[in-house]
C-alpha positions, 0 to 999 in steps of 0.5 A: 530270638533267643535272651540272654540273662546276664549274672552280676555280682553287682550293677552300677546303676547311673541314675542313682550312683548306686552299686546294686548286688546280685542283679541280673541283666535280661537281653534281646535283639540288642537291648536290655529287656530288664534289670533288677534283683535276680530274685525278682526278675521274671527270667525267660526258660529258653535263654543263654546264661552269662554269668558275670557274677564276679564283676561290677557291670555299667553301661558302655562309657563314654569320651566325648573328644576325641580325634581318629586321624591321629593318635597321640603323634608328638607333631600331630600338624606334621602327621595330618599334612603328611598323609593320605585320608585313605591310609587315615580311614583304614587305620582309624577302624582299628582306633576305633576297635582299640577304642571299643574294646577299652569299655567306650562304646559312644565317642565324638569325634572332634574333627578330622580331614576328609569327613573321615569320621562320617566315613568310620561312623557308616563302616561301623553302623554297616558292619564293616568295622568294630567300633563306638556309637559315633557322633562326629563333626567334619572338619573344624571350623577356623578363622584365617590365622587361627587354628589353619596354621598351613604353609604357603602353597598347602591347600587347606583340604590336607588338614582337619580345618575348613577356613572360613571368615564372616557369618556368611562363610561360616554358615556355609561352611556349617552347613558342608559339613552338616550335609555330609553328616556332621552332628556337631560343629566344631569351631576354634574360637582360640588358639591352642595350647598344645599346637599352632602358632598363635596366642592360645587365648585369644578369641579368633572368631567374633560373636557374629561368626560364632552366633552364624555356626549355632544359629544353622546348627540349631535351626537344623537339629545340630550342636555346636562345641568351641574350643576356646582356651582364654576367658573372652573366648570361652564367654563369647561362644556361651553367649552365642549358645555354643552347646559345649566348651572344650579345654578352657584352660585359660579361663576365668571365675566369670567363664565358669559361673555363665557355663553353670548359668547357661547349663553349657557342658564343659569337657576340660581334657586333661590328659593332653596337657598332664601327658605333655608336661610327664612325657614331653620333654623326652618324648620330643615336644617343641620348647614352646608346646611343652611351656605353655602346658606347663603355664596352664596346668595348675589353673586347669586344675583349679579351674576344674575343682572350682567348677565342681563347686559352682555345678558346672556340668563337666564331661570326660573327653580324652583329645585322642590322637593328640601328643601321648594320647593314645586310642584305648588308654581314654580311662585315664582322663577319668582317673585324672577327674577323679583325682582332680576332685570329682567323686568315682561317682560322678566320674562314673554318672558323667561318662554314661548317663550324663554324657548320653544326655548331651549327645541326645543319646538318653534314650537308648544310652548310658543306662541299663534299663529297658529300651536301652542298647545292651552296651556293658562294661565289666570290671573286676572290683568297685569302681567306687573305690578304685577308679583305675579299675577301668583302665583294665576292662574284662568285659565289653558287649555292644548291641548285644555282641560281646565284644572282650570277655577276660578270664579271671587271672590265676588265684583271683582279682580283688 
């Protein structure tokens, strides 16, 4: 099998945070053989040149929230009722693909009717479609009132939530999904902010159902994330052992202090709520939708610079599909951490290596060294410097498979 030696100008190296120039990047069958210095790298006689040598290169990124029945629908619950899971599988391959092409080559998906995720993640690993390396969740997991806001008469197989009440019920409705693939458990432990009826904060799931859904997944090699927006919630879901916090715009010091303690990941998401409050009132937001996100943006926010301070280990999660979040624009909640306080650095470590490590994908992802999966991305410019570099990508490779290779505009990009 022919190699590949990939020519950098420079590698971003996620183990160290540092940018290292004029490395070569050799591959075979998929993976990285080496990295290095050009000049130290014993380069194979018979092989391919790729000669990137006017980009940054890092590993394939991450967004570690997203939803792929939807994207970025003003009423996402009117769109979820309305459609047929057939039409959502077809048209969240191409997500999928746009996804892929904007430089993230591993996702969580989030939730979604139908086990449509479990359904693109096979078409993907089959060859049947183009896409990231998946680790899905099934449907949602919500208490009766909670996150399963449906109409008398609508079965609760049309949306994204499978409703269950008690320990018993939730285990059993954990293991559904765990038997048709889910890797995580998604659990609505509140309300929301950006949809539904109830009280975002309140906790609707009590400590023993939450306890039920992370003892079955962890007896069975799984993890468990909980969206949980107020203080009690998000507290009650780490204490059960819930492997990660999603959104938490409503939660306290105390939260922030046991998700540190705990090692709990925290993916904040916020871009649904900055795209709401910059887009929503034109764009057709409900009154209520659009208040709340209002209320809860600059608490986000301060929750989020003081999480930085107490070393909480934040993760970027874009919530695609949900109000102006759209498939291929996942980089901009990597502009948004950097600009709420996390350094480019960072941002950069959190959306590979470190978002490897929390979906237990460390091994062959968000490094490039030998063994791992030959995922790059390639940007024209230091990311280090300007991080909405990587809302423009010029080169993408999965596997091997150079998936989007862009030819240097007229006269240069700086």
């Amino acid at each position: 099998m022919k190699k590949t030696v990939v020519r950098a100008g420079f590698v971003f190296d996620s183990a160290t945070g540092r940018l290292e120039e004029k490395w070569g990047i050799v591959l075979e069958g998929g993976l990285v053989e080496a990295a290095g210095p050009l000049d130290e790298l014993e380069l194979p006689e018979i092989a391919e040149a790729l000669d990137l040598s006017d980009m940054t290169i890092l590993p394939g990124l991450a967004d570690c929230h997203v939803h792929y029945g939807l994207n970025g629908e003003t009423s996402w619950e009117t769109a979820m009722l309305r459609e047929l899971v057939p039409f959502q599988a077809i048209r969240a391959a191409e997500y999928a693909r746009r996804d892929l092409e904007a430089g993230f080559t591993m996702v969580r998906a989030e939730g979604d009717k139908g086990f449509l995720d479990a359904g693109l993640r096979q078409a993907i690993e089959g060859g049947w479609a183009a896409g990231p390396r998946m680790a899905v969740s099934g449907h949602m997991l919500s208490a009766t009132g909670g996150r399963d806001s449906f109409a008398p008469g609508v079965s609760p197989g049309d949306a994204l939530f499978r409703t269950c009440d008690g320990p018993d019920e939730v285990a059993r409705a954990s293991r559904e999904q765990m038997k048709y693939g889910a890797d995580w458990i998604k659990l609505a432990v509140s309300g929301a902010v950006t949809a539904g009826t109830g009280l975002p904060g309140a906790q609707q799931f009590t400590s023993g159902e939450i306890l039920a859904a992370v003892t079955c997944a962890h007896m069975n090699g799984k993890k468990v994330s909980a969206h949980a927006h107020g203080a009690e919630s998000v507290k009650a879901a780490i204490r059960a052992g819930a492997d990660s916090i999603e959104h938490a715009c409503l939660a306290d010091e105390e939260s922030l202090r046991m998700m540190a303690d705990f090692g709990t990941w925290w993916i904040p998401t916020l871009a649904p709520v900055h795209l709401i409050c910059s887009r929503g009132a034109e764009g057709g937001v409900s009154s209520v939708v659009l208040e709340r996100s209002r209320t809860v943006r600059e608490h986000h926010l301060r929750l989020f610079s003081r999480a930085l301070e107490l070393g909480v280990r934040i993760l970027p999660g874009t919530d695609a599909g949900m109000p102006f979040s759209f498939h291929g624009n996942n980089a901009l909640e990597l502009e948004l951490m950097a600009g709420a306080g996390m350094s480019p650095k960072e941002v950069l470590r959190s959306s590979t290596c470190r978002s490897a490590e929390m979906l237990g994908w460390q091994e062959r992802c968000g490094r490039i060294s030998r063994g791992c999966f030959a995922d790059l991305v390639g940007v024209r410019g230091n990311p280090l410097e300007n991080i909405s570099l990587l809302r423009s990508v010029s080169f993408v490779m999965k596997g091997g498979q150079v998936i989007r290779l862009e030819a240097p505009q007229k006269g240069g990009r700086k």
